[in-house]
Backbone atoms as SQL, in Angstrom:
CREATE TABLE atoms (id INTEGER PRIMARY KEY, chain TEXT, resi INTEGER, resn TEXT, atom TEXT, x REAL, y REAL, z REAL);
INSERT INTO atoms VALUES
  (1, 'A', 1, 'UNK', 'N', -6.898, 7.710, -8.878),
  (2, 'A', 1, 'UNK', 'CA', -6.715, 9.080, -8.455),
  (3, 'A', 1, 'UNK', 'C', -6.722, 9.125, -6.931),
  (4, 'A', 2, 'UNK', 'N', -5.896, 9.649, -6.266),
  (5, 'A', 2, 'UNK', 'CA', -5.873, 10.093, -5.209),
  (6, 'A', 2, 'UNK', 'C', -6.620, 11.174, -4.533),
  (7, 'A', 3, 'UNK', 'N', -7.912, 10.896, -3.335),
  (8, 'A', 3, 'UNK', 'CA', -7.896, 11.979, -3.222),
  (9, 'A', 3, 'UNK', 'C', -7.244, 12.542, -1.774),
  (10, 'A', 4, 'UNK', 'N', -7.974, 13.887, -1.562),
  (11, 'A', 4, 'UNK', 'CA', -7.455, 14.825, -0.365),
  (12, 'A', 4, 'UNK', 'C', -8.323, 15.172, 1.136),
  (13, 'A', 5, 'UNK', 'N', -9.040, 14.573, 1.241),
  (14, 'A', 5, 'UNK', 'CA', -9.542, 13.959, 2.436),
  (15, 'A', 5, 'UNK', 'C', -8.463, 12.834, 2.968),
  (16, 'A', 6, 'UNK', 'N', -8.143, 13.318, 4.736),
  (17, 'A', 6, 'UNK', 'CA', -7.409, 12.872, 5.274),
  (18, 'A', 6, 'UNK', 'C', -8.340, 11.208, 5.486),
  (19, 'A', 7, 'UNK', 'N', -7.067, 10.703, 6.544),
  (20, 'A', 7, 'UNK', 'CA', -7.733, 8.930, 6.701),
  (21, 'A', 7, 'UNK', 'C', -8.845, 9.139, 7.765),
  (22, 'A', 8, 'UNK', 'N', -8.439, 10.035, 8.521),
  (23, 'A', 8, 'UNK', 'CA', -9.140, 10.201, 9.947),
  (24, 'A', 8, 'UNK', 'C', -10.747, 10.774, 9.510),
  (25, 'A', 9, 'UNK', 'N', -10.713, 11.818, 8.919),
  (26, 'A', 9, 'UNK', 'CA', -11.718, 12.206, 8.426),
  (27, 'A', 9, 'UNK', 'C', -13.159, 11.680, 7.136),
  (28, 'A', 10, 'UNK', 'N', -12.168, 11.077, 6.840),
  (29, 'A', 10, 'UNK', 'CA', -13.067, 9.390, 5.831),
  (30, 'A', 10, 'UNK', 'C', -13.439, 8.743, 6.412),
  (31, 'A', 11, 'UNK', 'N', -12.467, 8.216, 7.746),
  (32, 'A', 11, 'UNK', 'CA', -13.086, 7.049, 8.070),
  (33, 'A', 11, 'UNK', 'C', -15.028, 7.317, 8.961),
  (34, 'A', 12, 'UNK', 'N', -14.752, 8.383, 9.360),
  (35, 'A', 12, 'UNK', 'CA', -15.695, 9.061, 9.999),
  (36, 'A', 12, 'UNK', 'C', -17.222, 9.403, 9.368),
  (37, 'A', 13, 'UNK', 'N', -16.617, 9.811, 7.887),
  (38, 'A', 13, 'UNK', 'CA', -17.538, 9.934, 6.736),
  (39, 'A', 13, 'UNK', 'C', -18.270, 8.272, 6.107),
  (40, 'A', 14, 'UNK', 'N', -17.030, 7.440, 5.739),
  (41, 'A', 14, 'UNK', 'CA', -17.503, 6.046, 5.738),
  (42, 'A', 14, 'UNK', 'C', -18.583, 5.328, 6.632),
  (43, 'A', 15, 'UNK', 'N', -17.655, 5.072, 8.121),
  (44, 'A', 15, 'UNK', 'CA', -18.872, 5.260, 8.961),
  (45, 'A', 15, 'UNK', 'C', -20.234, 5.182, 9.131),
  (46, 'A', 16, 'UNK', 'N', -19.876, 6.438, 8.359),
  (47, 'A', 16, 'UNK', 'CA', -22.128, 7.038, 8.782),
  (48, 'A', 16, 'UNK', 'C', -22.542, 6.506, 7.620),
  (49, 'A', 17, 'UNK', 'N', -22.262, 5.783, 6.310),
  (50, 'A', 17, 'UNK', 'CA', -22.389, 5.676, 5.298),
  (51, 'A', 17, 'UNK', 'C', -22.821, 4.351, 4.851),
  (52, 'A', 18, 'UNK', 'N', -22.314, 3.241, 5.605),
  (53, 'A', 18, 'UNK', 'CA', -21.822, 2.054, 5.490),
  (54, 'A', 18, 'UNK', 'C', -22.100, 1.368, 6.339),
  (55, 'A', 19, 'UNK', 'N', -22.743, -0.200, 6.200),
  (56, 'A', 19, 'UNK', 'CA', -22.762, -0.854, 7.486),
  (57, 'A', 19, 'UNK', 'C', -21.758, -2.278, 7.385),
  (58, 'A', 20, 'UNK', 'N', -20.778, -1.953, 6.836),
  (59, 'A', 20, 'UNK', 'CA', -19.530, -2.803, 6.554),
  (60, 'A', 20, 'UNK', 'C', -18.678, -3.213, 7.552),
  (61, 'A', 21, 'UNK', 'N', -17.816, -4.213, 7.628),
  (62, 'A', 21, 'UNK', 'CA', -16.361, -3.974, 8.758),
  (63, 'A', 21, 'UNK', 'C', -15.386, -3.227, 7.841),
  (64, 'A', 22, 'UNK', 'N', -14.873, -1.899, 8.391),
  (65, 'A', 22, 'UNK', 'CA', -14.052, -1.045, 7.924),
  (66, 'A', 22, 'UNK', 'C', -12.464, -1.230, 8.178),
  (67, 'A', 23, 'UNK', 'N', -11.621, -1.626, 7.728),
  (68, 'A', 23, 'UNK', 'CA', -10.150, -1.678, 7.497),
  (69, 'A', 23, 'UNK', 'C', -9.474, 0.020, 7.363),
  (70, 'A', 24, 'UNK', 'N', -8.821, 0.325, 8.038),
  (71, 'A', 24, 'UNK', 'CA', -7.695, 1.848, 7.634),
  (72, 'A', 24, 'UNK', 'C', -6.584, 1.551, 7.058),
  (73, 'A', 25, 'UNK', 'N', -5.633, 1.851, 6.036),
  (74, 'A', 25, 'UNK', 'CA', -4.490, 1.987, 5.892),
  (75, 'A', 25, 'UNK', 'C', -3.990, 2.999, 5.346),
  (76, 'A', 26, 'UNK', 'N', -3.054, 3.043, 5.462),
  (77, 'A', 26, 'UNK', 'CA', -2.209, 4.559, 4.669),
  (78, 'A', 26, 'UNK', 'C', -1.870, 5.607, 5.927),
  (79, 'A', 27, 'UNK', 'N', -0.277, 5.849, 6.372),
  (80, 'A', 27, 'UNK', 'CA', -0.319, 6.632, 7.256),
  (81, 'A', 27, 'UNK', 'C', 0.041, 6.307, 8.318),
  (82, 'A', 28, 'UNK', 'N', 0.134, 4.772, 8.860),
  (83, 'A', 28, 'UNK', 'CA', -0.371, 4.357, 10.357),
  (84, 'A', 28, 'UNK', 'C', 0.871, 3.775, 10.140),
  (85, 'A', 29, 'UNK', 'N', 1.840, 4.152, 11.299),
  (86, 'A', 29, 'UNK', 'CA', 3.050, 3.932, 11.419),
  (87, 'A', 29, 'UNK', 'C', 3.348, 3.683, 13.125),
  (88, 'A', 30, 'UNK', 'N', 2.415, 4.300, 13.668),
  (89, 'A', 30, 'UNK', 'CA', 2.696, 4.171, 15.193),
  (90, 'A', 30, 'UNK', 'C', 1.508, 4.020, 15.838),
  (91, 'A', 31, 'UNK', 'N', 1.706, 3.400, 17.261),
  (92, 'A', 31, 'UNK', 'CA', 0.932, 2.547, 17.791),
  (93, 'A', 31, 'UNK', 'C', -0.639, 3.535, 18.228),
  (94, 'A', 32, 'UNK', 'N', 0.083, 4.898, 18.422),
  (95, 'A', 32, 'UNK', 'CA', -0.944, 6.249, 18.506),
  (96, 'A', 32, 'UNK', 'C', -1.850, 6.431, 17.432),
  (97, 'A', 33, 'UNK', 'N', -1.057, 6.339, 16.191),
  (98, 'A', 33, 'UNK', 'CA', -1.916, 6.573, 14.430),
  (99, 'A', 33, 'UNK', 'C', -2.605, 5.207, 14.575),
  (100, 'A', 34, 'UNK', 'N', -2.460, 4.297, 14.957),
  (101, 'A', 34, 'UNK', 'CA', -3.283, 2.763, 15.012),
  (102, 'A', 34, 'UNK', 'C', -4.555, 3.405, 15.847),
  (103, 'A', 35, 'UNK', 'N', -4.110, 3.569, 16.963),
  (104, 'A', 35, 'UNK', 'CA', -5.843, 3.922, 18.039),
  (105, 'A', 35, 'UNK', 'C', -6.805, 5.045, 17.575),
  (106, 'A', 36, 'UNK', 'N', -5.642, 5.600, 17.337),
  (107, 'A', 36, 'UNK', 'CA', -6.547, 7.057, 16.533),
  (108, 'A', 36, 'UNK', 'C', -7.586, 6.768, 15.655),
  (109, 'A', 37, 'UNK', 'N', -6.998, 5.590, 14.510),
  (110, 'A', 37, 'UNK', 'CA', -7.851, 5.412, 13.597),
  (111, 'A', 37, 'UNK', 'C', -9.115, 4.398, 14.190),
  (112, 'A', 38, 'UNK', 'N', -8.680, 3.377, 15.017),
  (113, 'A', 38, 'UNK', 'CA', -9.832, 2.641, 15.641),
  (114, 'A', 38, 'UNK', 'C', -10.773, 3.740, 16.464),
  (115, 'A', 39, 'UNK', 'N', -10.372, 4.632, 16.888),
  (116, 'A', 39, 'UNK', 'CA', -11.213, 5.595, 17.504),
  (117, 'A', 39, 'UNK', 'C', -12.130, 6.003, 16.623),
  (118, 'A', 40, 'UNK', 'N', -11.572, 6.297, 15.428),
  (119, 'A', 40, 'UNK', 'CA', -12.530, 7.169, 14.243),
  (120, 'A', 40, 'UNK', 'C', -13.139, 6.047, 13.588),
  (121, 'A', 41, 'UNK', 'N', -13.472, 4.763, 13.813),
  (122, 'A', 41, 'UNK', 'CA', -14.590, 3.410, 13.395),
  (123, 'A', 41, 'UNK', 'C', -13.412, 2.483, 12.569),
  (124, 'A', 42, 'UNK', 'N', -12.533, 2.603, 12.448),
  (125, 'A', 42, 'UNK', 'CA', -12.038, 1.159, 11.571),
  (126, 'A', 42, 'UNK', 'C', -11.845, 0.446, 13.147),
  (127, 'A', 43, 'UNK', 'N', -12.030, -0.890, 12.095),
  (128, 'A', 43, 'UNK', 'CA', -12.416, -2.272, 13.134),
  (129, 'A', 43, 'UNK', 'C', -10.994, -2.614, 12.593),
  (130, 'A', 44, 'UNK', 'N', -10.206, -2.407, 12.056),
  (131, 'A', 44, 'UNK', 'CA', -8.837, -3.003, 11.842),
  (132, 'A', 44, 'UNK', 'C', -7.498, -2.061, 10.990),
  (133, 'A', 45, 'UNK', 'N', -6.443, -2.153, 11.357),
  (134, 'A', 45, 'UNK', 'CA', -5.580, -1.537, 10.130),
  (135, 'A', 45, 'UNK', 'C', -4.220, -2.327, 9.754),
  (136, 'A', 46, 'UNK', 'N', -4.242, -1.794, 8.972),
  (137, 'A', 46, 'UNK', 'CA', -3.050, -2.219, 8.342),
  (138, 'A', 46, 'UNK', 'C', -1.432, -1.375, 7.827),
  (139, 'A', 47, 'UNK', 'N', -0.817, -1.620, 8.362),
  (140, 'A', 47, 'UNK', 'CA', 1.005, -1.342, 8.497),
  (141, 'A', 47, 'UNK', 'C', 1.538, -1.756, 7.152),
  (142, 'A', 48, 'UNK', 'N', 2.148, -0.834, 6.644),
  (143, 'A', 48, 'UNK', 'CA', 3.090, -1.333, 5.463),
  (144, 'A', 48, 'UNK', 'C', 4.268, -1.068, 5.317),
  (145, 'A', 49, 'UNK', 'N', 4.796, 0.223, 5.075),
  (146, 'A', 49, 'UNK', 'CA', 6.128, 0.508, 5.291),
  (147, 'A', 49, 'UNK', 'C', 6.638, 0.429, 6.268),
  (148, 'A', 50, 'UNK', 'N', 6.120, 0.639, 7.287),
  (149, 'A', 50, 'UNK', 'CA', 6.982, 0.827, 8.597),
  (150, 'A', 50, 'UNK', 'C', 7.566, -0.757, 8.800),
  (151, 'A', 51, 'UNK', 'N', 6.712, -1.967, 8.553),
  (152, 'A', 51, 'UNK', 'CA', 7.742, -2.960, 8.291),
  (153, 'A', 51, 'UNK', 'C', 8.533, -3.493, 7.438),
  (154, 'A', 52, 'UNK', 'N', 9.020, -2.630, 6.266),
  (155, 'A', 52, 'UNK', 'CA', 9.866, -3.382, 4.844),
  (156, 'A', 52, 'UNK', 'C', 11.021, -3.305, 5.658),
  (157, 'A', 53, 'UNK', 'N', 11.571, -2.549, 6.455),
  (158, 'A', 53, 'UNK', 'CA', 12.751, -2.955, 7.117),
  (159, 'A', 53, 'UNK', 'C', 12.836, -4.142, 7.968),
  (160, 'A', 54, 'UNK', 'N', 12.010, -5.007, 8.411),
  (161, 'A', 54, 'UNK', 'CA', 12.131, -6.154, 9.335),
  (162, 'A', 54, 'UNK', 'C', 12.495, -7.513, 8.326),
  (163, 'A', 55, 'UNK', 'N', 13.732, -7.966, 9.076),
  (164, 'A', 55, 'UNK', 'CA', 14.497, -9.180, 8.570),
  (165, 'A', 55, 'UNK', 'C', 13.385, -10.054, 7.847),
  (166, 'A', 56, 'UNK', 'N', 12.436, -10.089, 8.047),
  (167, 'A', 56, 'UNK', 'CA', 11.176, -11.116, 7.413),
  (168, 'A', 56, 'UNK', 'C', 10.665, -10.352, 6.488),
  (169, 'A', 57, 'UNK', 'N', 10.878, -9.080, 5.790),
  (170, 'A', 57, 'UNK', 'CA', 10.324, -8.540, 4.377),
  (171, 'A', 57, 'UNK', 'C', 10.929, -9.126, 3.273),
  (172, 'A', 58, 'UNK', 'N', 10.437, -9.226, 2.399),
  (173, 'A', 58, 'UNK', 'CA', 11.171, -9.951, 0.877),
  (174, 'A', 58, 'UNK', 'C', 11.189, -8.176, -0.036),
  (175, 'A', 59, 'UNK', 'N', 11.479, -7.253, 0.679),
  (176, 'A', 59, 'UNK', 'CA', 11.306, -5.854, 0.275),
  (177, 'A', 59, 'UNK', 'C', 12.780, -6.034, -0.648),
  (178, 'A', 60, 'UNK', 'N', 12.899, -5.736, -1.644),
  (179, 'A', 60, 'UNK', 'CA', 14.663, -5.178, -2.295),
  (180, 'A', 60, 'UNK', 'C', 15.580, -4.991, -1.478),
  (181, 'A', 61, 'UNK', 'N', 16.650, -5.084, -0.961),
  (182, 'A', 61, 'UNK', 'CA', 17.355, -4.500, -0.210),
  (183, 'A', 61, 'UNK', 'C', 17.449, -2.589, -0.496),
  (184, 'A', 62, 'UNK', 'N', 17.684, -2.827, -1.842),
  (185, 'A', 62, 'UNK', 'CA', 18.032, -1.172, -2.107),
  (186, 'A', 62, 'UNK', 'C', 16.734, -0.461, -1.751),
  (187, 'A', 63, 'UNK', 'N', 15.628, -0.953, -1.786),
  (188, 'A', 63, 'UNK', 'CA', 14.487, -0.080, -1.614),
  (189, 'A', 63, 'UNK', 'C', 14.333, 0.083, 0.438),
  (190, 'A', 64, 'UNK', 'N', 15.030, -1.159, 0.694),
  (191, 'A', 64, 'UNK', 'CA', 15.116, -0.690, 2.291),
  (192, 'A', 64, 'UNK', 'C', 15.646, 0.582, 2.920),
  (193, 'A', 65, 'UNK', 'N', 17.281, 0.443, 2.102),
  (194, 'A', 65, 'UNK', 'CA', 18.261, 1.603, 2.167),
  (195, 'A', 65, 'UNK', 'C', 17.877, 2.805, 2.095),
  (196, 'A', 66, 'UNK', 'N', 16.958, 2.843, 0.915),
  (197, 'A', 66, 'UNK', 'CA', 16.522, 3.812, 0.765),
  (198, 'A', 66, 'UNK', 'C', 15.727, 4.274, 1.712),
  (199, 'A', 67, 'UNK', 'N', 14.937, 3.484, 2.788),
  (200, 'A', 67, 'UNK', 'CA', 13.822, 3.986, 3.200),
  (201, 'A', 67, 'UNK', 'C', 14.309, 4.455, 4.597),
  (202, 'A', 68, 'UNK', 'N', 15.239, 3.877, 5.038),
  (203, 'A', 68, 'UNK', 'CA', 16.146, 4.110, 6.176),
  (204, 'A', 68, 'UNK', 'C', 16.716, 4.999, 6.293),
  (205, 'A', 69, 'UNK', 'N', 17.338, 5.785, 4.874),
  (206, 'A', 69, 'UNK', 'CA', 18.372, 6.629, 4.682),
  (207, 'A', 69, 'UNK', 'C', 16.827, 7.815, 4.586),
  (208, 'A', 70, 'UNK', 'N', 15.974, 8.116, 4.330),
  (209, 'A', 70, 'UNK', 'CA', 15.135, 8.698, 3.970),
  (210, 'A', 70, 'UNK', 'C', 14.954, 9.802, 5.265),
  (211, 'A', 71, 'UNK', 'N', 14.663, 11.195, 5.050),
  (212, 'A', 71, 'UNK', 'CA', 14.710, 11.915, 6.513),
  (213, 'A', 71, 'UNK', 'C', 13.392, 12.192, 6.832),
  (214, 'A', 72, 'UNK', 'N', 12.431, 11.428, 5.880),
  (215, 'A', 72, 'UNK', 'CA', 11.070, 11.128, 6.635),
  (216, 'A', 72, 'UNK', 'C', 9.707, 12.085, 5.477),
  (217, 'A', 73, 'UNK', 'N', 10.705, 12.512, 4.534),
  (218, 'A', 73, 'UNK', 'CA', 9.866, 12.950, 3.449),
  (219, 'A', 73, 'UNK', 'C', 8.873, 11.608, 3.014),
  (220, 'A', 74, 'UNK', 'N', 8.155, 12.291, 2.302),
  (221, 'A', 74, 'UNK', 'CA', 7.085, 11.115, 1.869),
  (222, 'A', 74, 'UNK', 'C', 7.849, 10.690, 0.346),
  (223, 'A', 75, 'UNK', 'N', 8.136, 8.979, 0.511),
  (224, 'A', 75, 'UNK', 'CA', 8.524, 8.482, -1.142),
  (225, 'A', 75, 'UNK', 'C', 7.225, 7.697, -1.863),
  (226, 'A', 76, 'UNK', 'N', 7.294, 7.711, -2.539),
  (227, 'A', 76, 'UNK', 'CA', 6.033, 7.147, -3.344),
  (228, 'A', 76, 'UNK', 'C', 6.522, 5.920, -4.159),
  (229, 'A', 77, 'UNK', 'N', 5.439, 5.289, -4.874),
  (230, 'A', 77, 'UNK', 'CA', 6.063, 4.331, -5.465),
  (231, 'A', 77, 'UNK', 'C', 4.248, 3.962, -6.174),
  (232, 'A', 78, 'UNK', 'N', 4.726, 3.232, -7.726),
  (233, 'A', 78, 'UNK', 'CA', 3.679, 2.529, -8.065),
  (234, 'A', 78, 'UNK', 'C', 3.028, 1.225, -7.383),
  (235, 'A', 79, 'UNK', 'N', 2.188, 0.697, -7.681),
  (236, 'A', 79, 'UNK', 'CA', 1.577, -0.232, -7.157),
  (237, 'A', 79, 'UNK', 'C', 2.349, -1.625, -8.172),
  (238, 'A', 80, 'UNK', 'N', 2.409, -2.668, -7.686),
  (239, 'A', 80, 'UNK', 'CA', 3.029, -3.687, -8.390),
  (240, 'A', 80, 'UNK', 'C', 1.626, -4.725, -9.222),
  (241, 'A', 81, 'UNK', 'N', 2.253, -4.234, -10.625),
  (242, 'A', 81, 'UNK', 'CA', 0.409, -5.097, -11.213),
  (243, 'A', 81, 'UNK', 'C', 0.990, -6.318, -11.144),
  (244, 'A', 82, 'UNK', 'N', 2.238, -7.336, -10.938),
  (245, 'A', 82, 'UNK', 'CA', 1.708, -8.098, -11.023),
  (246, 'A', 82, 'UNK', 'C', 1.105, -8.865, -9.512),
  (247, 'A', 83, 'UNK', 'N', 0.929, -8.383, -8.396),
  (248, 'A', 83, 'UNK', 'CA', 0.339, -8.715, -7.605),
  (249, 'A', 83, 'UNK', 'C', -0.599, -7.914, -7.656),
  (250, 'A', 84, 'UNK', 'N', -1.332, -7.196, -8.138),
  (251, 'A', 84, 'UNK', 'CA', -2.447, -5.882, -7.971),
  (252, 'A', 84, 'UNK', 'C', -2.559, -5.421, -6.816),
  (253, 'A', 85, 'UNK', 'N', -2.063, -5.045, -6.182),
  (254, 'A', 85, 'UNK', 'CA', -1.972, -4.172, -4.914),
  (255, 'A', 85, 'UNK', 'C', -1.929, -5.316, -3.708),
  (256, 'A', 86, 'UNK', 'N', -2.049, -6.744, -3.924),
  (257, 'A', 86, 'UNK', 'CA', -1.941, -7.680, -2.975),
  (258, 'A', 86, 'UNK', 'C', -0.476, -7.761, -2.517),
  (259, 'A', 87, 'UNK', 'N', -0.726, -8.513, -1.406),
  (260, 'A', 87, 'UNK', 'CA', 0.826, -8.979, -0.854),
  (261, 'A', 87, 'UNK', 'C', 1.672, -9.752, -1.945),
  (262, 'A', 88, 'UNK', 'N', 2.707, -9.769, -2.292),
  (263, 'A', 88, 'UNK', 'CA', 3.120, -11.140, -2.699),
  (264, 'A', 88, 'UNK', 'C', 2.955, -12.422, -1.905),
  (265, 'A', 89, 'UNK', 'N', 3.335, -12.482, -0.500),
  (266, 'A', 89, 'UNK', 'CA', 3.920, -13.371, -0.066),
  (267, 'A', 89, 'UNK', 'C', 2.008, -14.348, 0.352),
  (268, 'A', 90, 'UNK', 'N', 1.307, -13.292, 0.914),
  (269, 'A', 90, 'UNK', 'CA', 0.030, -13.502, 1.479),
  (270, 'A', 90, 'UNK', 'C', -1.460, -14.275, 0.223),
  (271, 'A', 91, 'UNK', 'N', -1.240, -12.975, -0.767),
  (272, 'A', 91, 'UNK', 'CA', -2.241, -12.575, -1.689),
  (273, 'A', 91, 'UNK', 'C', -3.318, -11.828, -1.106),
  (274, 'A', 92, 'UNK', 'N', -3.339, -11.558, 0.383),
  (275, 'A', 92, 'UNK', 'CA', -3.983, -10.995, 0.840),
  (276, 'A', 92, 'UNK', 'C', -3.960, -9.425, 0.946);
């Protein structure tokens, strides 16, 4: 389930909660949404869509097209079980 608490505002909540190293993802597309979130306590994040277009993705082609052709609405997509939410290429 998804919830509706933004990233910025979790991470903040996590935070005070937790004495973990905190990771952000979801959202972070530009180098501004990257600091932002290190500002609000993640010690690291992570980029996903914004690179399926780079010559080094093993992304579908058609799912590139799509994402290119896209006018910036949000597309969704399931999670792939057979990697469970891991990379393929990484496992990480």
């Amino acid at each position: 389930m998804r919830g509706t608490t933004g990233l910025l505002a979790l991470l903040d909540e996590v935070r005070t909660g937790v004495d973990v190293t905190i990771g952000a993802a979801g959202g972070i597309g530009t180098g501004r949404a990257m600091a932002a979130a290190l500002v609000a306590g993640a010690e690291a994040v992570r980029v996903g869509t914004r690179l399926v277009a780079a010559i080094e993705s093993i992304a579908h082609p058609a799912y590139v097209d799509r994402l290119i052709a896209s006018s910036g609405t949000t597309l969704s997509s399931r999670p792939n079980s057979a990697t469970d939410g891991q990379s393929p290429r990484t496992g990480s």
